[in-house]
Every structure is written in structure tokens, then in C-alpha cells.
C-alpha positions in Angstrom: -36.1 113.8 217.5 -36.9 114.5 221.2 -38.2 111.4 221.3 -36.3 109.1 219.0 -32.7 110.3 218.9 -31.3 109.0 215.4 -27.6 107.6 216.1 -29.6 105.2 218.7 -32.7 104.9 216.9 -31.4 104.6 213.2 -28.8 101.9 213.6 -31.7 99.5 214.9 -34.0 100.6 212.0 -31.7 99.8 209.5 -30.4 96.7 210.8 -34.3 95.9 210.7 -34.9 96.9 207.5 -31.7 94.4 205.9 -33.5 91.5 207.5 -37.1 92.5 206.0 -38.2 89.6 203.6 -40.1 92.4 201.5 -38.9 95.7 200.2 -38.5 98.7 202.7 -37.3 101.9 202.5 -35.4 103.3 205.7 -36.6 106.9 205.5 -36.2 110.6 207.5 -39.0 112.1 207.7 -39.0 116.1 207.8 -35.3 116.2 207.8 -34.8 120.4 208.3 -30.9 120.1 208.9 -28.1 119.4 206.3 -26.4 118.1 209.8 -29.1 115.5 210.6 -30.1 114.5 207.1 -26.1 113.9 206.7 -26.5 111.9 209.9 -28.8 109.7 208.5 -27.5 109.0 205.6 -24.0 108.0 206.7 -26.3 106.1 209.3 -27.8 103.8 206.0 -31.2 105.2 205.3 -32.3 104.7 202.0 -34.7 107.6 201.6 -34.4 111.2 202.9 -36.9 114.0 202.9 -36.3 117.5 203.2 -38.8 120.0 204.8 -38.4 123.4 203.5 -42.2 123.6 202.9 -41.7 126.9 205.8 -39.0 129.1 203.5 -40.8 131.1 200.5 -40.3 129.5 196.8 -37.0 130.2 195.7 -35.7 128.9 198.9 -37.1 126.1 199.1 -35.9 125.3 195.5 -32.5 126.4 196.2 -31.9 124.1 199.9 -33.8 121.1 198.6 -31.6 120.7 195.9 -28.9 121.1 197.8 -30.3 118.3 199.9 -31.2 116.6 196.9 -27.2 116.5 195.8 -25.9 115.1 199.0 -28.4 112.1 199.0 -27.5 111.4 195.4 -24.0 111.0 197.1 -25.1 107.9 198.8 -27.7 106.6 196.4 -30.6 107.5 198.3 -34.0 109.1 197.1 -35.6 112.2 197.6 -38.8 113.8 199.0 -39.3 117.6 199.7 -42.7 119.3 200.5 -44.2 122.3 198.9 -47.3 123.8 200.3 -47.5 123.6 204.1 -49.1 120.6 205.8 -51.1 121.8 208.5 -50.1 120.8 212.0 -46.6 118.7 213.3 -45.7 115.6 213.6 -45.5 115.9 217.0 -48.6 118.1 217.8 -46.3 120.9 219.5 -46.9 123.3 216.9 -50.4 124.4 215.2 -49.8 125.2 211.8 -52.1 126.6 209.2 -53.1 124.6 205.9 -51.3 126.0 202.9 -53.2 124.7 199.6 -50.2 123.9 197.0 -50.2 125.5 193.7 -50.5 123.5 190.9 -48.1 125.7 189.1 -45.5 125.9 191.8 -45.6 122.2 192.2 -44.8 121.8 188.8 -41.9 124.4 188.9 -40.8 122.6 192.0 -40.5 119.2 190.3 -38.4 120.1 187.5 -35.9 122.4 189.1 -35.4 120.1 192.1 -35.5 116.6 190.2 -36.3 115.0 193.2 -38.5 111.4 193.6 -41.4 112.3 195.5 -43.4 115.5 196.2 -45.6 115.6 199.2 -48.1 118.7 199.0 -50.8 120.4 200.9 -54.7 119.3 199.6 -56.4 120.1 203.3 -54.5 117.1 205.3 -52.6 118.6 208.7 -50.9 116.4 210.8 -51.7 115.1 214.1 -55.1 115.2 215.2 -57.7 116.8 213.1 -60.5 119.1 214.5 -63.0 118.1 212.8 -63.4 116.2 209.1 -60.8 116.4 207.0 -62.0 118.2 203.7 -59.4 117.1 200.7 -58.9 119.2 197.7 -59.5 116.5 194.8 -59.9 118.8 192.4 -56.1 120.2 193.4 -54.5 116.5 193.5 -56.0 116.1 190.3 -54.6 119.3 188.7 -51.3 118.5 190.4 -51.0 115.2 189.1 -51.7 116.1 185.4 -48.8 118.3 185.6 -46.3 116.9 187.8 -44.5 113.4 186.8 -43.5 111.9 189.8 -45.3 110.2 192.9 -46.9 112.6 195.3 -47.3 112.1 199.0 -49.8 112.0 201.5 -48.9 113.7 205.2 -51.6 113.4 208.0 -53.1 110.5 207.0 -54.3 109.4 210.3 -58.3 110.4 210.5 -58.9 110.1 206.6 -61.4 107.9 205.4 -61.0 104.8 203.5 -63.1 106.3 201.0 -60.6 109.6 200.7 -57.7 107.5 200.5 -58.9 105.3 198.0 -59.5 109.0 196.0 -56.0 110.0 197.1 -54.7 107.1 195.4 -56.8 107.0 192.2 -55.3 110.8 191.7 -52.2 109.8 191.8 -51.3 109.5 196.0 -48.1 107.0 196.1 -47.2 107.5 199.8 -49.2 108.0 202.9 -47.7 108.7 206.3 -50.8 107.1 209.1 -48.0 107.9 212.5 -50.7 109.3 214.1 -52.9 106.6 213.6 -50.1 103.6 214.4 -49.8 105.7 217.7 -53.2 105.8 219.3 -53.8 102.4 217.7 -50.7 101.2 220.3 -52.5 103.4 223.3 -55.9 102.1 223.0 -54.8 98.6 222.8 -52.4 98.9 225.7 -55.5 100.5 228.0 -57.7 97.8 227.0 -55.0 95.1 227.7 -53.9 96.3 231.0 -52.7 96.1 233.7 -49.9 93.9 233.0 -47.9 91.1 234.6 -44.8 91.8 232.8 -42.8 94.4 230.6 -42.4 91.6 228.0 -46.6 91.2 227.6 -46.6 94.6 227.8 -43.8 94.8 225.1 -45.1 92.6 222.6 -48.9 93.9 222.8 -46.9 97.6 221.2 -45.5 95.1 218.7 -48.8 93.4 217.8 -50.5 96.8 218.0 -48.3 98.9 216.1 -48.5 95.8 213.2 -52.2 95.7 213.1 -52.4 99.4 212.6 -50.6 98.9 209.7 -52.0 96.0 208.1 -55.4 97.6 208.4 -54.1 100.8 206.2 -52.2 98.6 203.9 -55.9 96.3 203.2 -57.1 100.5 202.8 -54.6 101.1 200.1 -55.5 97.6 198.5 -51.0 97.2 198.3 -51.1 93.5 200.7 -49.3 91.0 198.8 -47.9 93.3 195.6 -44.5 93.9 195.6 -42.8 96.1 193.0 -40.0 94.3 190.8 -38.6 96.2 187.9 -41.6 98.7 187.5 -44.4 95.8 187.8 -46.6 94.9 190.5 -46.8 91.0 191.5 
């Protein structure tokens, strides 16, 4: 938030997002505030998610359906997190991996009734230190027992061949910031120096895109688009 304040920031992403000619979802990530995650939905995002992966259990359970309640207000979906992701979004903070339980996750699903679950399989956010080492054999257990889509954080520095996995066992979102952001540093450095802000502004653009292209030809989802529960 340091870096992308919301009331300036979210107006111009959903203003985006109702010119889209394919189907978005305007989403907070890692929303740890009722104040902010209000914010953003009176703001117009379609899609919330509510970080109390840091509070023990009952807790969690307890403030993320409470979050849960208020986005239902304004038709909105739900993630939460269960487990801990190592890592932050923004590098600032080192935290430890903490492997979800399968039966926790499951508890967690049903109480909360949210949409999506993301969970903790040995991805961390940010950089990783060496190779990322998933636990397949978790997703797998997680995904026999839970019933709705569960989500990938710290995708950026996992393998084709991992996400492909990922998905396989039941992976439905993947966040690849990370990834998107040192695509945009390396092209700039290559590209430079510049004449003018605006080449400099559109090589960002371009960068930023081709970042995700390339992960959307990974997940094999170019060209299907979701209309009443089929893909086309």
C-alpha cells in the first residue's frame, strides 16, 4: 500500500477493468483491515481477499468470516489464506513457510464458505533462495477434501513444469507479481537510456503484458473464457 495507495490507485483499476473486452476480476490482495477491505469495496472491486493466515485457527475462522459477510454485502467473492506463505509481497518481511493442514483446510472451507482458499505447499513470496520444493502430495490431499478453487501465492520462480502440477491438483489461481516486476526491470535496462518518458512509459506497458502472456501460454488458459461454468 506504500506504494500503490488504493483511493488513487483503485478508481483507475476499476475504470480499466469495465472497459476489458474479456472477463476480469478487480481484486485486493492481502486485505488485513476491515477499514481497507471496506475501502475497496465501496471503491468497486469485485474480489477481496482477507489475510489472517498470521492469527492461530479459531481466529482466523472467526475475522474471515466476518470479512467474508461484508463482501457478500456488495456481491463480491472471497479468498482467505490458511497456512502461511513464506515471505511478503513486498520483500520487507522474511517469513517462514507454514505447510497447511489438510484437515484444517478443510475445517476452514466449510465454516468460512468462502470462494477460494490459497494455502502454504512450500511457495514464499518474493524472491526464492534457492528451488522452490512444492508439496504435491499436500495439494493433492487438500484438494480431495476441500471443494473450492485453491490458490497459488509466490508464483514468480516456479517452473512451468510445477505449475502445470499445481494445476493438474487442483491450482485455479496463481499470483506471478514478482515475476511481472523484474520482467518490467530487465526490459527497461536493456531498452535504455531513453529519449522520452512516453517510450519509456509504454516499454513498462509492453513489458508488464508480455510477462503475462508468457504465464497465461504456462497455464495453457489463452483464448478460454468461462461462460456459465464452461470453457470456450
Amino acid at each position: 500500500m506504500n506504494h500503490s495507495p488504493l483511493h488513487l490507485i483503485g478508481p483507475v483499476m476499476v475504470a480499466a477493468a469495465k472497459k476489458a473486452t474479456v472477463p476480469v476480476a478487480v481484486h485486493f490482495d492481502h486485505g488485513l483491515t476491515e477499514e481497507k477491505i471496506r475501502e475497496a469495496l465501496e471503491i468497486g472491486f469485485s474480489s477481496i481477499m482477507y489475510d489472517g493466515s498470521h492469527h492461530p485457527l479459531e481466529i482466523n475462522i472467526t475475522e474471515t468470516k466476518k470479512m467474508a459477510a461484508i463482501a457478500r454485502e456488495y456481491g463480491a467473492t472471497v479468498e482467505a489464506e490458511i497456512g502461511q506463505v513464506g515471505g511478503s509481497e513486498d520483500g520487507s518481511v522474511d517469513l517462514e513457510v507454514l505447510i497447511t493442514s489438510t484437515e484444517e483446510a478443510k475445517m476452514f472451507a466449510v465454516e468460512t464458505k468462502i470462494d477460494a482458499l490459497a494455502i502454504a505447499i512450500g511457495n514464499a513470496h518474493g524472491v526464492y533462495k534457492g528451488e522452490p520444493k512444492l508439496r504435491f502430495d499436500r495439494l493433492e490431499e487438500i484438494n480431495r477434501e476441500v471443494d473450492i478453487p485453491l490458490v497459488l501465492h509466490g508464483g514468480s520462480g516456479i517452473s512451468e513444469k510445477d505449475f502445470r502440477t499445481s494445476i493438474h491438483h487442483g491450482i485455479r489461481k496463481i499470483n506471478v507479481a514478482t515475476s511481472t516486476f523484474h520482467s518490467v526491470i530487465n526490459t527497461v535496462n536493456e531498452a535504455a537510456p531513453f529519449k522520452d518518458y512516453f517510450s519509456y512509459h509504454e516499454t513498462v506497458i509492453a513489458a508488464a503484458a508480455e510477462n503475462v502472456k508468457r504465464h497465461m501460454e504456462m497455464f495453457q488458459s489463452v483464448g478460454r473464457v468461462k461462460e456459465d461454468n464452461v470453457y470456450v
